[in-house]
N, C-alpha and C positions, 0 to 999 in steps of 0.2 A: 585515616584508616590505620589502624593496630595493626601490627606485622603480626602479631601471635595471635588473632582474631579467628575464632571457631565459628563454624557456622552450625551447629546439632542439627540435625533434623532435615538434612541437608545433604542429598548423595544422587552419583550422576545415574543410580536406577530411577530417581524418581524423576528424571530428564525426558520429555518427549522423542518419540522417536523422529531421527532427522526429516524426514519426510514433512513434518507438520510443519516446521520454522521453512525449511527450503521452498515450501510451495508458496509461502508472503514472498518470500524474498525474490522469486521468479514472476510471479503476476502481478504484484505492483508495478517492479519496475515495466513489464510491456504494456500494463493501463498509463502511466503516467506517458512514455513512449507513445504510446494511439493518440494521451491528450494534447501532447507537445507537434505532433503533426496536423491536428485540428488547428491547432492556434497560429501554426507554421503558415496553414492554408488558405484559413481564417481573416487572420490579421490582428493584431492589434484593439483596433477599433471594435472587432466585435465584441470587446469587453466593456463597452460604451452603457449598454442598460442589462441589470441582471436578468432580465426575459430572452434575451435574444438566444435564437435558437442552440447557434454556437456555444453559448455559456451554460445553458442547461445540458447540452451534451459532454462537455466539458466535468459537471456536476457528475455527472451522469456515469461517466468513463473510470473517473475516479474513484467513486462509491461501490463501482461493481468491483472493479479489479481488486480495492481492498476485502467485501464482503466476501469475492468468490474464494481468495486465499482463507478467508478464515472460516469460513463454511466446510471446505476438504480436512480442515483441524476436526 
């Protein structure tokens, strides 16, 4: 990286407003949290065959928490 390095075209109006980044950054992490309590309760073992129920909710947890952040954007 250039120390004297410009960026044109490049300005914090054209920055989303906080709101869009804060809301990924609040609902993943308590999807990932819900999925880490599944596995908590779980076990281990339920990661034994990709069907098992555990693991598709698992899938599941993950998927939404990321879409539902980026959905509010």
């Amino acid at each position: 990286m250039q120390v004297g390095m410009t960026t044109p075209g490049l300005s914090l109006q054209q920055a989303p407003h906080l709101s869009i980044p804060a809301s990924f950054f609040l609902t993943v992490p308590l999807s990932m949290l819900l999925a880490g309590c599944i596995l908590m309760f779980a076990g281990a073992r339920s990661l034994s065959h990709p069907w098992d129920p555990q693991v598709i909710a698992l899938t599941h947890v993950g998927t939404v928490g990321v879409l539902s952040a980026q959905r509010r954007a």
